[in-house]
C-alpha positions in Angstrom: 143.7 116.5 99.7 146.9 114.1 98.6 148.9 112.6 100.7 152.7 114.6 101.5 155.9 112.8 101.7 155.5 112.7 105.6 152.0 110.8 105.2 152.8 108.6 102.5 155.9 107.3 105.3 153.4 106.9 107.9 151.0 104.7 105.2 153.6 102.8 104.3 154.9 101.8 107.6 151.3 100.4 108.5 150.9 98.3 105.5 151.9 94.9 105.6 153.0 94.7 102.0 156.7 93.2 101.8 155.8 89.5 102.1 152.2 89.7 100.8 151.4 88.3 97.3 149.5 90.7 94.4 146.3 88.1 93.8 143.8 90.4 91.9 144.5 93.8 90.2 140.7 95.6 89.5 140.5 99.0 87.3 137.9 101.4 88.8 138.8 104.1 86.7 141.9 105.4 84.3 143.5 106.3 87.4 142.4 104.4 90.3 143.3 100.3 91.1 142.4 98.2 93.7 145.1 95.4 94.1 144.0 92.3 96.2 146.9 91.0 98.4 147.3 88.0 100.9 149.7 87.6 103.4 150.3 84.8 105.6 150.2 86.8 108.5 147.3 89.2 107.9 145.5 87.0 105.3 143.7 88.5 102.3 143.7 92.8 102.2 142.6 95.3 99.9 145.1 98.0 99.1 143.9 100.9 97.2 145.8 103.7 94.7 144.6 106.7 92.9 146.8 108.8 91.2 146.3 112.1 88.9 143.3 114.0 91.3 143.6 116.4 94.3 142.9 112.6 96.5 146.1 111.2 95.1 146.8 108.1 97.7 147.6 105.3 98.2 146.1 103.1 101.4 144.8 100.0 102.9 140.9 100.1 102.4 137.8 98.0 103.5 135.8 99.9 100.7 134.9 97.5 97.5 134.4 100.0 94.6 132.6 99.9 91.5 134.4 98.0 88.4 135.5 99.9 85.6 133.2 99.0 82.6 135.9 98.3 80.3 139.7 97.7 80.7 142.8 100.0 79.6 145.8 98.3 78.0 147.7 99.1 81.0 145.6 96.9 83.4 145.6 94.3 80.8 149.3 94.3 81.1 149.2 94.0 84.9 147.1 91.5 84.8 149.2 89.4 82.6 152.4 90.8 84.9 151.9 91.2 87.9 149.4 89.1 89.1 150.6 86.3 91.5 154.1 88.1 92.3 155.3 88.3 95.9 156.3 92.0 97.7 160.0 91.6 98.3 160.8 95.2 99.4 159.2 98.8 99.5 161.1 101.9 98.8 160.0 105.5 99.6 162.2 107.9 97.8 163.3 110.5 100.1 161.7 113.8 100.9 158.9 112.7 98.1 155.7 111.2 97.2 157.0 108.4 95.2 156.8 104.6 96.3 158.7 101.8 94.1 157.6 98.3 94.8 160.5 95.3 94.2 158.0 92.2 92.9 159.2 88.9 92.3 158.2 85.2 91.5 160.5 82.0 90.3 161.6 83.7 86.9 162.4 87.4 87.8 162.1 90.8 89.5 160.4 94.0 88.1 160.3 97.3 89.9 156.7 99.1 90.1 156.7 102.7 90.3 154.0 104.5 92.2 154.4 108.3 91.8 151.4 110.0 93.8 151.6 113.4 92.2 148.4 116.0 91.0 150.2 116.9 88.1 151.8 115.7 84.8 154.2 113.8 86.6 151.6 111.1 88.2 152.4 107.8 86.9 152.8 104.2 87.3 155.7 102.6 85.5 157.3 99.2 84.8 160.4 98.0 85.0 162.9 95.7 84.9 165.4 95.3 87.5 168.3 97.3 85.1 165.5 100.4 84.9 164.4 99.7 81.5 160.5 100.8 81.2 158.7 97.5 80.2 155.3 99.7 80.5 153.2 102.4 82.1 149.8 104.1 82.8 150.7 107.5 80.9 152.7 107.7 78.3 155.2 110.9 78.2 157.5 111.3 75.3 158.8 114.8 76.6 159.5 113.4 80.2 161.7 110.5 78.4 158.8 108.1 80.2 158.0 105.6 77.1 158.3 101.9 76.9 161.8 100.9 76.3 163.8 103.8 77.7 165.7 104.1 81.0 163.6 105.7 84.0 165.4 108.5 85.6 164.7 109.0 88.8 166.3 112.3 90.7 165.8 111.9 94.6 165.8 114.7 96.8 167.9 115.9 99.5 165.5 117.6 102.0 161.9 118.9 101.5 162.6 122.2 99.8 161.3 125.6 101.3 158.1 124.3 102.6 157.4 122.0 106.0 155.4 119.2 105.8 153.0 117.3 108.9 151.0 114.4 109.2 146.8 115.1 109.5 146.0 114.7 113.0 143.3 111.6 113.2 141.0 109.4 115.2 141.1 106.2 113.7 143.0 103.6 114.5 145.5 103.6 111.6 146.0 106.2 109.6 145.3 104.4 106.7 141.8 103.9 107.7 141.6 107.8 108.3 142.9 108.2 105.0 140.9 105.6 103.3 137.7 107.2 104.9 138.1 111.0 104.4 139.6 111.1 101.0 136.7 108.7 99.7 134.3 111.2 101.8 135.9 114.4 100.3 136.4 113.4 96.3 132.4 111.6 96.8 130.8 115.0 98.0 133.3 117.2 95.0 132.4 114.7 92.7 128.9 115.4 93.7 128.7 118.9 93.9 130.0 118.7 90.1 127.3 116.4 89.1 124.8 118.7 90.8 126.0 121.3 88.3 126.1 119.4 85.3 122.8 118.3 86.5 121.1 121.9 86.9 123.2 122.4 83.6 120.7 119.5 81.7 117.6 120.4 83.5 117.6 124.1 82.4 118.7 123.3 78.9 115.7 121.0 78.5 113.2 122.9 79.9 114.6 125.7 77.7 113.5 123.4 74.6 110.3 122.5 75.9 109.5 126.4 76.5 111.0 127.4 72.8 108.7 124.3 71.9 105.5 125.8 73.9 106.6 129.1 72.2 105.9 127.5 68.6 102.9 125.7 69.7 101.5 128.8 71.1 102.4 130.8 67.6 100.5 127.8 65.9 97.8 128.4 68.1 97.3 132.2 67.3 97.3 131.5 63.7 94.6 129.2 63.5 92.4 130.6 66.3 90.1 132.7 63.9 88.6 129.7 62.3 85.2 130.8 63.7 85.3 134.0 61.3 86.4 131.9 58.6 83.0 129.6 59.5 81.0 132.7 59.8 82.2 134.2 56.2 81.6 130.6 54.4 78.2 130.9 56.3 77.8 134.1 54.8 78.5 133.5 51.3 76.4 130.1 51.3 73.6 132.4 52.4 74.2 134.5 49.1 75.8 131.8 46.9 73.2 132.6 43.7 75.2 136.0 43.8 78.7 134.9 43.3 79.3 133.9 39.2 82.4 131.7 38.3 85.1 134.7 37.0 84.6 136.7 40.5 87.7 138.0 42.5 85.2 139.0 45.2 82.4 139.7 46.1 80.6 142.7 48.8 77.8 141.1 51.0 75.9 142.7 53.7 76.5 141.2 57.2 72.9 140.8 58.7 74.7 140.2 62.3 76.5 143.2 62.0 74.6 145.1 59.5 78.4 146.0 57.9 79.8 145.5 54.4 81.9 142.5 54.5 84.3 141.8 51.1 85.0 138.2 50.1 87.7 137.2 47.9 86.9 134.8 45.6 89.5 132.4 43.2 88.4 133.4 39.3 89.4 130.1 38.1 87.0 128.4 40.5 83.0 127.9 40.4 80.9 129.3 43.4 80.4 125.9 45.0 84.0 125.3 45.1 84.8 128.7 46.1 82.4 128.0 49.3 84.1 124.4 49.5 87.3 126.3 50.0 85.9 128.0 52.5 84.6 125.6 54.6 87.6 123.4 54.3 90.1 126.2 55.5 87.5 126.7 58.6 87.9 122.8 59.3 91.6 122.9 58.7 92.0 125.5 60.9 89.8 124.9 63.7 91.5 120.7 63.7 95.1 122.5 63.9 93.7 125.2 66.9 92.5 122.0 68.9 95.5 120.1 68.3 97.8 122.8 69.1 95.6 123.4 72.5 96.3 119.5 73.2 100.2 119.7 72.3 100.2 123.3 74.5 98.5 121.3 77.5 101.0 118.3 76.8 104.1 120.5 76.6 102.7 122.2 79.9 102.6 119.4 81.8 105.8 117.9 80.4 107.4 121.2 81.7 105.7 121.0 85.2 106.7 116.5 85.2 110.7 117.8 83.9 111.0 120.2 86.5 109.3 117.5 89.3 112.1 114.9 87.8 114.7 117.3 88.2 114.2 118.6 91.6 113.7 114.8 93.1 117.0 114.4 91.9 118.8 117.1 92.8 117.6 116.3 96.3 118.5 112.8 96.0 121.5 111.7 98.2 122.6 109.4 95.6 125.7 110.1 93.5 124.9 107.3 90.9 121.8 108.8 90.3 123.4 111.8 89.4 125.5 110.0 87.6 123.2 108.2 85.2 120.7 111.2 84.4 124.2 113.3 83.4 126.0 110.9 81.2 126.5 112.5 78.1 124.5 112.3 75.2 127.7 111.3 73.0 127.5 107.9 74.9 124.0 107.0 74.6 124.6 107.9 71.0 127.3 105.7 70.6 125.1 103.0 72.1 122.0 103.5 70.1 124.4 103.6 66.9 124.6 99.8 67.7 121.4 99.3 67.2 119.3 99.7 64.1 116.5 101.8 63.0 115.5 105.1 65.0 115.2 104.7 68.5 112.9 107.9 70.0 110.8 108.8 73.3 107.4 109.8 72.3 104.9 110.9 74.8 106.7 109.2 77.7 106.5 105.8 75.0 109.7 104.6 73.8 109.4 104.1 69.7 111.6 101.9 67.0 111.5 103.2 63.3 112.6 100.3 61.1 113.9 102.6 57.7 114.7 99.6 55.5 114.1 95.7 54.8 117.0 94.6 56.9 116.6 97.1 60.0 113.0 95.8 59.9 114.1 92.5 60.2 116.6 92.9 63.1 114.4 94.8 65.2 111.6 91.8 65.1 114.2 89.4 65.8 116.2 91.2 68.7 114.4 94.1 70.1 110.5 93.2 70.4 108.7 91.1 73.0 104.8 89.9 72.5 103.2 92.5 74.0 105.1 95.4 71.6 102.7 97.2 69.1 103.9 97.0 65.2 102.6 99.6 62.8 103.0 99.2 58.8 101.4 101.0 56.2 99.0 99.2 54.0 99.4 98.5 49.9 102.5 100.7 50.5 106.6 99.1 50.9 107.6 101.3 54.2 109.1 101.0 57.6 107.8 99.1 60.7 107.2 101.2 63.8 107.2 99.7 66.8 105.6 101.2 70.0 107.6 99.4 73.4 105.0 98.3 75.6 104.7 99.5 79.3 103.0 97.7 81.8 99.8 98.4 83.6 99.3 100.7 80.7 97.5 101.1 77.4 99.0 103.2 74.5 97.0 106.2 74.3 95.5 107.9 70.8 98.2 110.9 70.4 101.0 108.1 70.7 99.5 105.8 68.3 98.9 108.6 66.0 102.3 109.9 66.1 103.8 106.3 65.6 101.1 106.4 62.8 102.7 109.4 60.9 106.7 108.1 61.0 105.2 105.2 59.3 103.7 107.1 56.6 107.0 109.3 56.4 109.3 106.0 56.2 107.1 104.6 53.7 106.5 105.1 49.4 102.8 106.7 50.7 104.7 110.2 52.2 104.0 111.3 48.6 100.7 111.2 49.1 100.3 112.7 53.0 98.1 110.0 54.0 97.5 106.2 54.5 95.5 103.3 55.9 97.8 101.8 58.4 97.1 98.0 60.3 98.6 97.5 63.7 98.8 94.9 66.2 100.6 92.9 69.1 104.0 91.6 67.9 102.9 88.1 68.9 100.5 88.2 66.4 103.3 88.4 63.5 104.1 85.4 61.5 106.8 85.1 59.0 106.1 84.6 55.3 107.6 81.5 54.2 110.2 81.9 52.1 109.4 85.5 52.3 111.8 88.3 52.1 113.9 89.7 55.0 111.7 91.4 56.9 108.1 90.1 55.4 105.5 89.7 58.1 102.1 88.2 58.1 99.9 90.0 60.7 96.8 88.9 62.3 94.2 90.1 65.0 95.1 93.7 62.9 93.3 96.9 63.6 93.0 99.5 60.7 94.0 103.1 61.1 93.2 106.2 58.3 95.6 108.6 59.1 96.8 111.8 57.1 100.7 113.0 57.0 101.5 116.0 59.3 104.8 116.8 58.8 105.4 119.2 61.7 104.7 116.7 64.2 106.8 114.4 62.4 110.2 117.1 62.6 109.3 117.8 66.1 109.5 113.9 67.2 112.5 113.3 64.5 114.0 116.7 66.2 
C-alpha cells in the first residue's frame, strides 16, 4: 500500500536529504526514479520515488533496480536540471502526501514537487522559485498543471474525516521497512499479473496448435483412401483392352470381391492416360496421407513440448522470465520491422526470407555468420532463404524442405510449382565482382528438386 501523510513525516524525518547533493537521476520506469545523493555526513545514498501505483513512496533504499530501456523527456530534463544541485530545505505540506524539495547551486533555486498520490493527481513538477512550472512528469491541461503556468497548491487544515497511523515495523528505520515491503508486495502483484497474462499466451497458442492438428487431421481423412484408389487403377489395368477412348465409365467385375465395381472414365482422354490418372491420384494421395501423419505427429509433440515450456515457467520463481515470454507481440513486431526480409520460427529453426535484391543483400551482410545455410532457386531471379544455424545440431529434411518451398514462392519459378534449388554454408558465398546488389557466387553447393506446396507454405507465412 502508499505511504499516508503520517508515514511520509516519519520518512522524511529519517532521510538525510537537506545538505546532500542530487549526483545521478536513473529512470526505471515512467513513474519510478532513483536519485543518487551524497552527503558529507552520510556519504553517497540511494533515495528511491514511485509515483502513480497503489506502492506510491518515496524512501531511502539499498535496492539497485533495473534501468529503463529508453528515457522520457522528463528525465532528460532532470538530467540537464537538476543534476549536481544541493538540498537546501524539505517541505511536507500539511495533513498531505505531498513533499516539495528547495534545490539550489551558484546560479539559482527551483522548487521540486513530489505529490505521492494513486490517482490523477500524482505528479512531479518544476519550478521556479516565483511558482512558475518550468516542467513536469504528467502533463494536465484541466488541472492548470502545464509548463509555464502558476502551480496552485491548496494545503490542508487537518486530515479530513478519516485517521491516519504509521505501520508498525521491525527494521531499523522505517524507511528500510518501507523500502523492503513495498518492493516485496508490488514484485509478487506484478507477478501474479504476469502469471495471468502468461496462462493467457499459453492457452491461446496451444489453441492454434489444436485448430492446426484439427486441419491436419481433416487432411488426413481425405487422403486416407488412397489404397482403394491403388486397388481400382489395379483393377482397370487388369481390364485395360476393355476401356475405348470416348468412355465415361466403365462396369468391371471385382475378382476380390466378386462385386460390380463402376469406373469413371474422362472421354477426352485415351485408356492409358485414364489409368495414368489413376495411379497418379493414388500417389498423390497416399504422399499427402504420410505427410499429414508426420505434420500430425509434429504438431503433437509441439503441443506436448508448449505445454512442458509453459508449465516450467509458470513454476519458475523468476519475474523476468515472466516478463520476457509475455512481452507483447506489438513489440517484437516493431523490432523485427527493423530488420529486413521475413524473419519466421520453423520447426524449432529460426528462418530469414530475403523478398527482393536489396533485402538479400542486407541480410548477407548483417545477419548471417559461416555456419548459416543459404537456399536460392536455380536459373530462376528469387529470394534467398536462410536457415540460422544451431549448434550441436544438424538441420533436419522437413526444415530444409520447408525453407526449400518459401524459396520457390519468393522466386519467378512459383508459376511453375517446382524448382531445383542449390544450398550451402554461408561461408562458402563469394561476391560477384562488380555484380549486382545481392549477386552471390556459391560453392561446395548441394542440389535440391523440390515441388511447390502451397499449404505448407500459408501455414509457416501464417
Amino acid at each position: 500500500m502508499s505511504l499516508n501523510w503520517k508515514e511520509l513525516q516519519l520518512i522524511l524525518s529519517e532521510l538525510p536529504l537537506e545538505g546532500s547533493y542530487i549526483q545521478k537521476i536513473t529512470e526505471h520506469a515512467v513513474s519510478s526514479f532513483t536519485f543518487s545523493m551524497f552527503s558529507k555526513e552520510k556519504k553517497a545514498w540511494l533515495l528511491y520515488t514511485e509515483l502513480s501505483t497503489p506502492y506510491s513512496r518515496i524512501c531511502r533504499t539499498g535496492m539497485i533496480r533495473k534501468k529503463n530501456k529508453t528515457m522520457q523527456r522528463f528525465t532528460q530534463y532532470m538530467n540537464a536540471h537538476i543534476v549536481g544541485r544541493k538540498v537546501l530545505a524539505v517541505k511536507q505540506y500539511p495533513f498531505d502526501r505531498a513533499v516539495m524539495l528547495e534545490l539550489g547551486n551558484s546560479t539559482d533555486v527551483i522548487n521540486m514537487h513530489i505529490r505521492l498520490y494513486t490517482g490523477p493527481g500524482a505528479n512531479i513538477i518544476i519550478t521556479d522559485k516565483d511558482d512558475t512550472i518550468l516542467e513536469l512528469l504528467y502533463r494536465r491541461p484541466h488541472r492548470n498543471e502545464e509548463k509555464g503556468e502558476k502551480l496552485i497548491t491548496e494545503e490542508r487544515k487537518d486530515e479530513g474525516g478519516r485517521h491516519f497511523e504509521v505501520r508498525a515495523y521491525d527494521t531499523e528505520s522505517f524507511n528500510e521497512f518501507i523500502d523492503k515491503t513495498s518492493s516485496e508486495e508490488s514484485s509478487e502483484e506484478r507477478k501474479a499479473e504476469l502469471i495471468e497474462r502468461l496462462k493467457e499466451k499459453r492457452d491461446k497458442e496451444i489453441a492454434s496448435l489444436r485448430d492446426r492438428l484439427s486441419r491436419q487431421q481433416k487432411r488426413l481423412d481425405e487422403t486416407k483412401g488412397f489404397e482403394k484408389t491403388k486397388a481400382v487403377a489395379d483393377l482397370l489395368s487388369a481390364s485395360i483392352w476393355a476401356v475405348k477412348k470416348g468412355m465415361k465409365s466403365i462396369a468391371l467385375d471385382n475378382w476380390e470381391s466378386g462385386e460390380k465395381v463402376t469406373i469413371s472414365l474422362d472421354p477426352a482422354l485415351s485408356p492409358n492416360e485414364n489409368l495414368e490418372k489413376l495411379y497418379q491420384k493414388y500417389r498423390k494421395d497416399k504422399r499427402s496421407s504420410e505427410l499429414a501423419e508426420e505434420e500430425i505427429k509434429r504438431t503433437e509433440d509441439e503441443i506436448k513440448a508448449t505445454e512442458e515450456k509453459y508449465e516450467a515457467l509458470l513454476s519458475s520463481s523468476s519475474a523476468e522470465k515472466l516478463r520476457k515470454e509475455v512481452s507483447k507481440p506489438e513489440d517484437r513486431k516493431k523490432d523485427d520491422d527493423k530488420k529486413p526480409g521475413l524473419w519466421l520460427s520453423v520447426r524449432g529453426f529460426d528462418l530469414i526470407v530475403g523478398r527482393n535484391a536489396r533485402e538479400n543483400d542486407e541480410i548477407l551482410r548483417r545477419y548471417t555468420r559461416g555456419s548459416d545455410i543459404w537456399l536460392h532457386t536455380r536459373d530462376y531471379a528469387g529470394g534467398y532463404v536462410i536457415i540460422k544455424a544451431q549448434k550441436g545440431k544438424t538441420v533436419p529434411l522437413p526444415v530444409l524442405l520447408d525453407a526449400a518451398s518459401l524459396a520457390i514462392h519468393y522466386s519467378k519459378a512459383k508459376k511453375n510449382g517446382k524448382a531445383d534449388l542449390y544450398y550451402t554454408e554461408v561461408k562458402y558465398l563469394r561476391r560477384a565482382k562488380d555484380g549486382k546488389t545481392g549477386l552471390v557466387l556459391p560453392t561446395q553447393e548441394r542440389n535440391l528438386s523440390v515441388t511447390l506446396d502451397e499449404k505448407r507454405v500459408r501455414e509457416i507465412l501464417g
